[in-house]
N, C-alpha and C positions, 0 to 999 in steps of 0.2 A: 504493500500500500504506500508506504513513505518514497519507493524505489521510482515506482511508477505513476505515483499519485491514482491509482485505480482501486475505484471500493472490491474487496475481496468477498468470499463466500467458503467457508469452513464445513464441509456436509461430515458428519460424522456416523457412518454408518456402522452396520453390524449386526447379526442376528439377537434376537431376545439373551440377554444376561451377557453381552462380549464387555461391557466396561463400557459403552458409551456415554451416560449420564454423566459417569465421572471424570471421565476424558474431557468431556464439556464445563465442566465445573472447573477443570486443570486450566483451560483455554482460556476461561475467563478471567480466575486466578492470577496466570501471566498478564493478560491485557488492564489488569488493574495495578503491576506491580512493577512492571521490567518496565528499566529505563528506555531514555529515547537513544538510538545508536546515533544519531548524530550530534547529541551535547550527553557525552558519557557522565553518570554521574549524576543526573537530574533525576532522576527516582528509583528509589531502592525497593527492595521488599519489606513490607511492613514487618516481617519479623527481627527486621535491622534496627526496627525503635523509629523510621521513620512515618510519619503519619500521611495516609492515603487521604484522598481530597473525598469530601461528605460523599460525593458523585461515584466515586469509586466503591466505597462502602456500601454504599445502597447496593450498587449493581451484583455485588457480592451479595449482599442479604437478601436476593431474589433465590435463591438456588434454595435453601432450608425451607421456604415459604412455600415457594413452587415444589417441592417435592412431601413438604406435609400435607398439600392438598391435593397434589395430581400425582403421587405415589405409591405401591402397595407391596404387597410379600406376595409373589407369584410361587412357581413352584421351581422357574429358573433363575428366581433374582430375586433374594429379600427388599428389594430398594428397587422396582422397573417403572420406571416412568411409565403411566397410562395415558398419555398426550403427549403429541407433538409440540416442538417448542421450536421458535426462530427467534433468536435476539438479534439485533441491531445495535452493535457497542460503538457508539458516535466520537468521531474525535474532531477536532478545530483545526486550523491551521500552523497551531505549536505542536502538534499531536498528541494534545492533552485532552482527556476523553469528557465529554459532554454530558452525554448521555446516553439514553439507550432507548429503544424499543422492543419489546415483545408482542408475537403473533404467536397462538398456540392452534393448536389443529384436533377436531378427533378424540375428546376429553372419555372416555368408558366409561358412559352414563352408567351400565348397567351393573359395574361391580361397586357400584353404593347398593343394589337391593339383591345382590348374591354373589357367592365367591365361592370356587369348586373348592374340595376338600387341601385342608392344606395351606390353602393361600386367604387373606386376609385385605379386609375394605381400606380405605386410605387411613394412611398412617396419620392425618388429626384426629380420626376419633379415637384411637388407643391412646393417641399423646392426650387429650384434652380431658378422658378419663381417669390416665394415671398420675397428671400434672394440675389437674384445676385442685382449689383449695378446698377446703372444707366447706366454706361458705359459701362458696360458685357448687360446690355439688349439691348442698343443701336445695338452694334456688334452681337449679337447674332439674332438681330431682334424676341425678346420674346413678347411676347403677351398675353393679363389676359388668366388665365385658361377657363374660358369659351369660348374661340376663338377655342380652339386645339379639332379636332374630338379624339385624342386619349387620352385627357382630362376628357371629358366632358360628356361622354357616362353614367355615372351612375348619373349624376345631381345632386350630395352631394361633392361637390369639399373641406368642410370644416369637420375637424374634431374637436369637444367641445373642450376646453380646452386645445389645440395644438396650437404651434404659428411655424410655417414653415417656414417663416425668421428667429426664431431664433434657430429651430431644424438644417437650413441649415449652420448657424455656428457653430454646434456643430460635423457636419458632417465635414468643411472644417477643425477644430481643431484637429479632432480624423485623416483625411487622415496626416496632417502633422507631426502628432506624430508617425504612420508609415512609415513615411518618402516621402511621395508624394509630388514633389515641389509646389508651386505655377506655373511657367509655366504647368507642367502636369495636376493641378487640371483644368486650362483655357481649355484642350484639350479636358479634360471630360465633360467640360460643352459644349466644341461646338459638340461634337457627341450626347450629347444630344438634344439640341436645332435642331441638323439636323433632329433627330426621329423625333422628334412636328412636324418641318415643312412639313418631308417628310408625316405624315397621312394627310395633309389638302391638298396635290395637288387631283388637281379634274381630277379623270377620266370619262371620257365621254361613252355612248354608243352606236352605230350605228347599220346597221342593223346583221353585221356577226361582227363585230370587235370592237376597243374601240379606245379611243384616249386619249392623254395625253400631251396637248400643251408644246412646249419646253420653252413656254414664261410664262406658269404659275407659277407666284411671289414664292409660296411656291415649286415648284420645281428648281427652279432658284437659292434660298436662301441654299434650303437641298442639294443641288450638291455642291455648293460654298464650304460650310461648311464641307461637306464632302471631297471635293478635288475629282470630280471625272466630267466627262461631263456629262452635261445636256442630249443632242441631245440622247448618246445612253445608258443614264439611260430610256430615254421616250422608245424608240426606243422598248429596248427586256424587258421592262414593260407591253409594250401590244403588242408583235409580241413573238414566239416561233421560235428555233432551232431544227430540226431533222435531224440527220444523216442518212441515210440509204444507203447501196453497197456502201459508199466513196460518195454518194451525198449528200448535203444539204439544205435542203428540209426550208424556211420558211412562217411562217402562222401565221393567226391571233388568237390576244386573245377574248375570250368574254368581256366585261366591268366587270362581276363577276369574271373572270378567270384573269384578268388583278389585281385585287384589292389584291386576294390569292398571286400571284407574289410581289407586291410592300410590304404587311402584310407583308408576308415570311421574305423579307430584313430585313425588321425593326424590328422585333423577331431575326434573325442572328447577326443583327450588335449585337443588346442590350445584348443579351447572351455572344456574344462575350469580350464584356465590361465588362461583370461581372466575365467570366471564367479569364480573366486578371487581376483583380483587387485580386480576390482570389490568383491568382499565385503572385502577387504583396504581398500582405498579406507573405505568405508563403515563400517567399525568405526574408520577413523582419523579419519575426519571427524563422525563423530554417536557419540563415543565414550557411557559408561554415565555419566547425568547429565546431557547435552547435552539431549536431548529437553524437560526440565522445565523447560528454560530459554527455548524457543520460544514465540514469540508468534504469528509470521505466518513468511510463507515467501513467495517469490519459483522460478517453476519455470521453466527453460529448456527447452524441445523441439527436440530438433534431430534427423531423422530424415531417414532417405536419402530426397533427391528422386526426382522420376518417374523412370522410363529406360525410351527408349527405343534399340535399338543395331537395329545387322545382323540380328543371333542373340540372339532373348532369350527365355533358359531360365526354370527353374522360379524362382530369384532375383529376379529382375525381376519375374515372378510376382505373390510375396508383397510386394516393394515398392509396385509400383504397385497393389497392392491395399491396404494402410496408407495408400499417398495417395488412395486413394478414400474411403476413410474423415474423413481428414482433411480433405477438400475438404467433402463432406458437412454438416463439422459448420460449415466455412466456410459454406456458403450457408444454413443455417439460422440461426444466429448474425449475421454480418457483412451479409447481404442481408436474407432473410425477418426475423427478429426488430425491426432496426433499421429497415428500412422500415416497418415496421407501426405501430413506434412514430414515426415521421414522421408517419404517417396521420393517427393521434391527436394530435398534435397541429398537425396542418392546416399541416405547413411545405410552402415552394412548393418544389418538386425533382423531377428528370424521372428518372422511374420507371427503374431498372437493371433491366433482362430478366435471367433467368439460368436455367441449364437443371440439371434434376434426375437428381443419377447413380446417385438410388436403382435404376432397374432394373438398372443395371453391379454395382449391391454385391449385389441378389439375385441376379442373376446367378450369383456367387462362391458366397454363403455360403449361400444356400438351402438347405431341407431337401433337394433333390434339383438343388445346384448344382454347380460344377466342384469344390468343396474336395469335398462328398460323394461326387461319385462319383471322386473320385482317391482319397480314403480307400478307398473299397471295393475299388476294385481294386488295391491295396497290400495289401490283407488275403488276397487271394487268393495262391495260390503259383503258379499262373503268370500272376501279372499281368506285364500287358506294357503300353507307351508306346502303342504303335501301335493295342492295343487298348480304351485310354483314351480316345483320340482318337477312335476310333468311335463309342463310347459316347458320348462330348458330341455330336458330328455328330447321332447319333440323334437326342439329345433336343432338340438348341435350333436345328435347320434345317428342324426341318415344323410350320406350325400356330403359326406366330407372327408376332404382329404387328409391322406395317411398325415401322423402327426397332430393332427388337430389337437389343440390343448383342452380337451375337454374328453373327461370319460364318467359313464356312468358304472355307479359299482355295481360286483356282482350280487351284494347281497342290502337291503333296504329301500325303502321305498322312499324314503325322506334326505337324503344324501345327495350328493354330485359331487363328484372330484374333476381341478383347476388343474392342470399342468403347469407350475409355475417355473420362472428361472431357478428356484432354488432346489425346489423338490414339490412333487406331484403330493396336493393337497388335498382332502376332502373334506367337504364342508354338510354341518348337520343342519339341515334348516330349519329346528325347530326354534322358533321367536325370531324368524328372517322379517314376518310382516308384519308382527308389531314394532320389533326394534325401528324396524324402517318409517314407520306411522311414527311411532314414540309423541302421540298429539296430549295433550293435556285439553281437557273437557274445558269448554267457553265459560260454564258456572264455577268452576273452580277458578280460573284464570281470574276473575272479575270478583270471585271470594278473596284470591289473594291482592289483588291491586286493593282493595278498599281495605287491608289488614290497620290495625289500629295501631302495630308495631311500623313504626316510619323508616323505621333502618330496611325491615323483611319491603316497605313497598319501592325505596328505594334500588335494591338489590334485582326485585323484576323492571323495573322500568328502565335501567340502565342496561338490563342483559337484553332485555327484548331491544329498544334502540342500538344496539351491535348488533345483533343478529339481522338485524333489517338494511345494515351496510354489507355485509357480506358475507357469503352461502361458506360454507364448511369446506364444501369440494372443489369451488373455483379457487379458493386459497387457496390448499395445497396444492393444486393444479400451478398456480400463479408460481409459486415456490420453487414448484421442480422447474418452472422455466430460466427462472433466473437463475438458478445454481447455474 
């Protein structure tokens, strides 16, 4: 950057559990610490006694933050970042850094409301249970980790050589070095203690519908908490809205169709919290003024590697479909570009083979690929998994040619396997159409906007305005290009 004055681009890849996250944290590390090569001597590492500029500190107290929220205990990596992350570490024309921006990608709504055996929800709610005081659990009415269904579900609540009371002070230290009050950190802790409480209310099943007492302790607590009523959180929890000619049509939920609505919430709020905290981040770090001060920029990418497991859902999915992309722009850049220009200039080197995954990314994103027709049959009302999966079968098991990156297995009916660059993956479609939908019900939505809690309405109103600048997929689309 300094050689050529050109903003540079950092991709850090790797499959699930290689060291990335920390590799990224190294980079940043350096970029807050090492002197400038052309006036030696102008900044040390702070572990030499000299003191890093506020700017620096912050961008460093993003990393504990970012990973007590968007991190968990998988089964290949106690610490795997469940979201994409692109920083932007800004520097001026001394190259002395400014600021920074963050873009995150692809947050795993769904391992706030389950986590396979084994593996564990993000690492604030073990820190926030083993670290808040007596007096924050009182009011919060907290409960050991093993009480919480959205807990406890992988039955490994500890990680070796991790202390979570004292990772959670390191986490309340780095928000207030971004400038997060103590009132606002209490705010975060009760929207989270609402999510715990809200997974433990118990809905009921009957014979067409479901139930969901308005006196149930843990829904009583998560409304409280939340600022919002009890009666008609229960109420369009297990009842539906339909319009139809200007009429309004209501009906019952099933007890499973009930559970998908109440999940839904508490994936919305959590995201929501997180898209906030990131915009929080970024107003601290690229404050009004910052910008005009930028010369060049330095970007980190650090994005969930491949995965492949046992059982892999629609997650894995969209992961390993951003690492198709990214590899992509690998063999175009790092292979084809670079050999060519070898060509041209007649250097002696033994040609690298390398194989093209464009037919795996038509595959996907085709006018008439898996992302199309899983959209279609999400728009339908009784779209179904099972009948997803026929519909790929149809189209990509007759009349294609050898290689084709697509196989059907030979044993289930709810499956399909991907031919990836890495290795030939199959995928389980069960919650392909809901995760895809993942819609949060209009009466809920307008229950939380009118919350009596002003921090919980500001957390949606800020997440819903981002999300209305820009879609998930054209980002990291946008991303892989500019690497």
């Amino acid at each position: 950057m300094v050689r050529d004055r050109k903003n540079q681009t950092i991709v850090v890849s790797g499959e699930s559990g290689a060291g990335k996250t920390v590799s990224a944290k190294y980079i940043m590390r350096y970029f807050a610490t090492v002197e400038d090569p052309n006036r030696p001597g102008k900044r040390k590492k702070g572990a030499t006694g000299e003191v890093m500029s506020k700017t620096e500190e912050q961008i460093l107290a993003t990393n504990p933050i970012m990973e007590a929220f968007g991190n968990a205990k998988t089964t290949r990596n106690d610490n795997s970042s469940r979201f994409g992350k692109y920083i932007e570490i800004m520097f001026d024309k001394e190259i002395d850094i400014v600021g920074a921006k963050i873009r995150t990608y692809l947050l795993e709504r769904s391992r706030l409301v389950y986590q396979p055996a084994t593996e564990r929800n993000y690492h604030i709610f073990y820190q926030l249970i083993a670290g808040a005081s007596d007096e924050e659990k009182r009011e919060l009415g907290l409960l050991p980790v093993e009480q919480y269904d959205y807990l406890n579900q992988g039955g490994d609540p500890i990680i070796p050589h991790v202390n979570d009371a004292a990772e959670f002070k390191l986490t309340r230290e780095a928000l207030g070095t971004i400038g997060v009050s103590e009132v606002t950190m209490a705010r975060i802790w009760r929207v989270l203690a609402a999510l715990l409480h809200l997974g433990n209310t118990k809905i009921e099943a009957s014979r067409n519908s479901s139930l969901l007492l308005t006196t149930d302790p843990a829904l009583v607590k998560a409304c409280e908490l939340l600022g919002v009523n009890a009666e008609e959180f229960a109420k369009w929890t297990t009842k539906k809205q339909l319009v139809m000619r200007n009429e309004k049509t209501i009906s019952p939920l099933s007890q499973k169709q009930a559970l998908v609505v109440r999940d839904s919430i508490s994936k919305f709020i959590y995201s929501s919290l997180f898209d906030w905290l990131v915009e929080v981040i970024n107003n601290g770090l690229a404050a009004e003024g910052v910008r005009e001060k930028v010369k060049s920029f330095i970007g980190v990418l650090d994005i969930y590697g491949f995965e492949h497991f046992k059982r892999n859902s629609f997650e894995q999915f969209c992961i390993n479909y951003a690492n198709e992309k990214l590899q992509q722009e690998f063999n175009q850049h790092v292979f084809k570009l670079e050999q060519e220009e070898y060509a041209k200039e007649q250097i002696n080197w033994a040609y690298i083979e390398f194989s093209d995954n464009r037919p795996c990314i038509e595959l996907i994103e085709a006018k008439l690929g898996i992302l199309s027709l899983l959209d279609e049959e999400s728009r339908l009302p009784a779209g179904a998994d099972e009948t997803f999966v026929e519909k790929l079968h149809q189209n990509f098991t007759t009349g294609k040619p050898k290689g084709f990156p697509y196989q059907k297995p030979r044993f289930g009916k709810t499956s399909f396997t991907v031919c990836h660059y890495a290795v030939d993956v199959t995928y389980d479609s069960e919650g392909f159409i809901e995760k895809n939908r993942d819609t949060v019900p209009d009466e809920h939505l307008e229950l939380l906007k009118a919350s009596t809690n002003p921090f919980l309405t500001e957390v949606i109103q800020a997440a819903t305005s981002l999300r209305d600048k820009v879609s998930c997929c054209s980002s990291i689309l946008e991303t892989g290009l500019m690497v």
